[in-house]
C-alpha positions in Angstrom: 12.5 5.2 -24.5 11.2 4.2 -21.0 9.6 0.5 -21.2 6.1 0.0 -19.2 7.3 -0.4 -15.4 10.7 -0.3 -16.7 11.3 2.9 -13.8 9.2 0.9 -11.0 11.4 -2.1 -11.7 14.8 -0.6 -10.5 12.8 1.6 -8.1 11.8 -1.7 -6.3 15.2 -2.8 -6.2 16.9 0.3 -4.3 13.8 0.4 -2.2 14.2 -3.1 -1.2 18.0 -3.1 -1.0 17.8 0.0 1.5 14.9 -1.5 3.5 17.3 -4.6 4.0 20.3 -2.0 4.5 18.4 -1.3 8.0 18.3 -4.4 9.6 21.6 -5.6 7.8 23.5 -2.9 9.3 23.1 -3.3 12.9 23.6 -7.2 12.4 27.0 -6.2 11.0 27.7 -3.4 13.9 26.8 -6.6 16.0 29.6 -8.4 14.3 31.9 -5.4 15.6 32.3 -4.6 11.6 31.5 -0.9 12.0 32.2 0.7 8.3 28.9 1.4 8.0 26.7 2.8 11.2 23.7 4.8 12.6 19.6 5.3 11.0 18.1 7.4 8.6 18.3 10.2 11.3 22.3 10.3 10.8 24.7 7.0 8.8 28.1 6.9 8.8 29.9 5.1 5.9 33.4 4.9 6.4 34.6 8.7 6.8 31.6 10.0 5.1 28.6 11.1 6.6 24.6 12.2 5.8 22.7 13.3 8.4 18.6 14.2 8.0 18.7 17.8 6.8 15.8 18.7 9.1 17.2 16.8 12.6 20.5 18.8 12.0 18.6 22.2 11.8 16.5 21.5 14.9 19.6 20.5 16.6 21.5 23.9 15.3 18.0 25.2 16.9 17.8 23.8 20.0 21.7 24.0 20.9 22.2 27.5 19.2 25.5 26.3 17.6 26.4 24.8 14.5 30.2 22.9 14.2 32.1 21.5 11.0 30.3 17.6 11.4 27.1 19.1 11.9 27.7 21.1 8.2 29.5 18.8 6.3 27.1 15.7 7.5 23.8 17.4 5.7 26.6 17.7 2.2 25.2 14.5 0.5 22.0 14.9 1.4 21.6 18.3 0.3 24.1 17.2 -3.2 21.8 14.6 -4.1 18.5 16.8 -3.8 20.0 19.6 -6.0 21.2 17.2 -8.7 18.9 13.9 -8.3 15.5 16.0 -7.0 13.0 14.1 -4.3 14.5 10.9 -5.3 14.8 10.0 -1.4 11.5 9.7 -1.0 10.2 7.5 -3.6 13.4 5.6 -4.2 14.7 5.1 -0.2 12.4 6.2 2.1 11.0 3.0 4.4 7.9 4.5 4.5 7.5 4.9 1.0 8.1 1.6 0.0 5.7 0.8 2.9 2.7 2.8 1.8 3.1 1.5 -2.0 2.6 -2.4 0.1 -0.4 -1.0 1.2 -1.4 0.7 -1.8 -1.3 -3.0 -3.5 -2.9 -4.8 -0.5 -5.8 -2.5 -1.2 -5.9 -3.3 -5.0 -6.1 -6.6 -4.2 -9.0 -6.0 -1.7 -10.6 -4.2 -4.4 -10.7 -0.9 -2.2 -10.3 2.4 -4.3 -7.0 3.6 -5.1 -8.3 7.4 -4.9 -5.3 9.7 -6.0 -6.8 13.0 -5.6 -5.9 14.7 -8.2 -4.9 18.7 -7.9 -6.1 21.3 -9.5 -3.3 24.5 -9.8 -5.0 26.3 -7.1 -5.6 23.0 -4.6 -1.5 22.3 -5.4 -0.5 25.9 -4.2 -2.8 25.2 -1.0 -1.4 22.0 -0.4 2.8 23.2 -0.8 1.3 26.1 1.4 0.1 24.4 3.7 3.2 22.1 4.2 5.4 24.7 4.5 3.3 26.6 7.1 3.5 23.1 9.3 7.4 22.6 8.6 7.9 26.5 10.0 5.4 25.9 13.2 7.0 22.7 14.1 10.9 24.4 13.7 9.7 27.6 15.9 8.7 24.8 18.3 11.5 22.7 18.3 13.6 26.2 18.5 11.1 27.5 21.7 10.8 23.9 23.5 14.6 23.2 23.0 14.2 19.6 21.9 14.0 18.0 18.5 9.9 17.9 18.1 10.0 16.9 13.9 12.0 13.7 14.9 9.2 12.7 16.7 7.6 12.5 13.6 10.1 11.4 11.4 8.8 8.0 9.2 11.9 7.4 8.3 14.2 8.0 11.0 11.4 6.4 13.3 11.5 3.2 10.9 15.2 2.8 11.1 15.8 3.4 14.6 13.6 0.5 15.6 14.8 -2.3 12.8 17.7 -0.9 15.1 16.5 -1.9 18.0 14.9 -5.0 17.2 18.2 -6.4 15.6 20.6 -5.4 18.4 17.9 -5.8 21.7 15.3 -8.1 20.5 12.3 -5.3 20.9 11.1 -2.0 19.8 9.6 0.8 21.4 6.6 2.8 21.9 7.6 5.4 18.8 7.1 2.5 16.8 2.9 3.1 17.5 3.1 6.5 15.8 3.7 4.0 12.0 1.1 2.1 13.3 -1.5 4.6 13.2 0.2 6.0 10.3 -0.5 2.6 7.9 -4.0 2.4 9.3 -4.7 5.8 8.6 -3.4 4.8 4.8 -6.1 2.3 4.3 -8.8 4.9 5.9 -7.9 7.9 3.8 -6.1 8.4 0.3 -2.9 6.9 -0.2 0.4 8.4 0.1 -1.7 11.4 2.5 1.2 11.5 4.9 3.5 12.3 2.1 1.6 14.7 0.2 0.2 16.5 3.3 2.6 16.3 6.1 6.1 14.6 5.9 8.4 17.2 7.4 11.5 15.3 5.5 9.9 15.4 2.2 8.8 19.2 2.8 12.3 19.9 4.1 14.3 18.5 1.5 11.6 20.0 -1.3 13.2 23.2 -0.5 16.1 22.4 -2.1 15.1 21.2 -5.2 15.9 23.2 -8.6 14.6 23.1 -12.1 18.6 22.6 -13.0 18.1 19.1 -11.4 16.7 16.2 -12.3 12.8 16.5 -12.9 10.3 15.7 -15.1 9.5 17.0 -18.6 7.7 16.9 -21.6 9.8 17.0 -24.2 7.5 16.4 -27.1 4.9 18.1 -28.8 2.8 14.3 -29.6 1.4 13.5 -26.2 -2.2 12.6 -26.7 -3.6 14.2 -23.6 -4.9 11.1 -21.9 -4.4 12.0 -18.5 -2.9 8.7 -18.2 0.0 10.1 -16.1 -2.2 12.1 -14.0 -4.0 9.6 -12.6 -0.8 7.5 -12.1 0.8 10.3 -9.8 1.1 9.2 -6.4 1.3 13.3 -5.6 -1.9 13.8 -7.5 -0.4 16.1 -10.2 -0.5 16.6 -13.8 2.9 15.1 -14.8 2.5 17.3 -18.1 2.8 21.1 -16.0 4.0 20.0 -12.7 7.6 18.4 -13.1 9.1 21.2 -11.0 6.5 20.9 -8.5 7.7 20.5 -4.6 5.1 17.7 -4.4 6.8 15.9 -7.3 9.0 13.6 -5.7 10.4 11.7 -9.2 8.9 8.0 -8.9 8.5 7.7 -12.5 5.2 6.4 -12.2 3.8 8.7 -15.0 6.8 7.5 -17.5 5.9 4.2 -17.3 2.2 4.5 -17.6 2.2 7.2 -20.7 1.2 5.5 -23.9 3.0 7.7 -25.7 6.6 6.8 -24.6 5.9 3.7 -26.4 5.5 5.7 -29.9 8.0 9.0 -29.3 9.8 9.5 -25.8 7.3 12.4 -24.7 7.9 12.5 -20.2 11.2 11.9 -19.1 13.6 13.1 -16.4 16.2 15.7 -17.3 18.2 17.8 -16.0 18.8 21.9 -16.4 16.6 23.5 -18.5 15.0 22.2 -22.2 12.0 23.7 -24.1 8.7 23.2 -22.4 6.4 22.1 -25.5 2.7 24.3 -25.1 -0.6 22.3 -23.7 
């Protein structure tokens, strides 16, 4: 049975521990100790290496070519999104962890938290909609020849200047694009860059199978509530939308459902189980 905050507990921990994993790793490379190298864009860990999904594709794009390091470096990436789901971008991404600070600075301001919540038709529109921006950007990186979604990468743009700032004492002009990203997080609803136009999260989505890890209901008891639903960062209804693209496997909705704490009704499995009726 999931405890309340139980999930969010050890979510907090692997978000923090990779947020430090960005500044601690060029501090070591400094040190000439060079197991572990590189950003979010592409990390090398002994003879292993991941590689962003989407910056390898735009740079199979842009040179026309793909070799063996480019393949085998988008492996793990692609492994853990078929088997763990969107756990990347609630459990690791920078930005993630990020947005949820500002989420609670706003609580504590006493500004409204304002999770949209979809309807079926508003969630079609909205994976839609990503999609359609993923595919424009990709036919412009393939046209212009140059890698336009890492531009836009939170992620990759996040650890490529704790890079900077560890090993040259400065960062650079990309690091304006977050900026205006976090302000626009206390001006609009939160999480709206996630939701409406990460190319990772999008990207990675497309990989993700109802034989992995998602969410469930897995018993018939669950009151109805709607606790979950206004927990979800993605602004679904936890209950039908497990397998959603949006649904990025925070846990969120677990910890908040009253009903866990009576009979085990949301959880993550994995593969296929009996979908109980509405």
């Amino acid at each position: 049975m999931a405890g309340q905050s139980k999930i969010k507990r050890y979510r907090r921990l692997v978000q923090a521990a990779v947020f430090m994993m960005m500044f601690i790793i060029p501090a070591l490379n400094i040190l000439e100790i060079y197991f572990i190298k590189g950003t979010f864009y592409s990390i090398d860990v002994g003879n292993a290496v991941a590689a962003d999904p989407i910056a390898v594709f735009q740079a199979a794009m842009s040179s026309k070519s793909v070799n063996i390091y480019m393949a085998l470096s988008v492996v793990i990436p692609i492994l853990l999104m078929l088997f763990a789901g969107r756990v990347w971008c609630s459990w690791m991404c920078p930005y993630h962890f990020i947005v949820e600070g500002v989420s609670f600075v706003k609580r504590k301001l006493g500004m409204k938290k304002s999770f949209p919540v979809h309807t079926p038709e508003k969630k079609r529109r909205t994976e839609t909609a990503r999609l359609i921006i993923l595919v424009c950007f990709i036919a412009l990186a393939g046209v212009a020849g140059i890698p336009l979604l890492n531009l836009i990468s939170a992620p990759g743009i996040i650890s490529s200047q704790a890079l900077v700032l560890v090993k040259f004492h400065y960062v650079t002009f990309e690091l304006v694009f977050i900026v205006v990203l976090i302000i626009a997080e206390f001006v609009f609803f939160p999480f709206f860059w996630c939701r409406l136009f990460c190319p990772t999260g999008t990207f990675l989505s497309l990989f993700k199978s109802e034989r992995g890890m998602h969410l469930k209901r897995v018993s018939s008891s669950c009151s109805m509530c709607g606790s979950c639903k206004r927990a979800c960062p993605m602004g679904l209804d936890p209950v039908t939308d497990g397998s959603s693209l949006l649904c990025h496997n925070c846990g969120d909705c677990i910890d908040v459902c009253p009903d866990n704490k009576k009979q085990e009704t949301l959880r993550f499995i994995s593969g296929r189980q009996h979908n109980f009726p509405s």
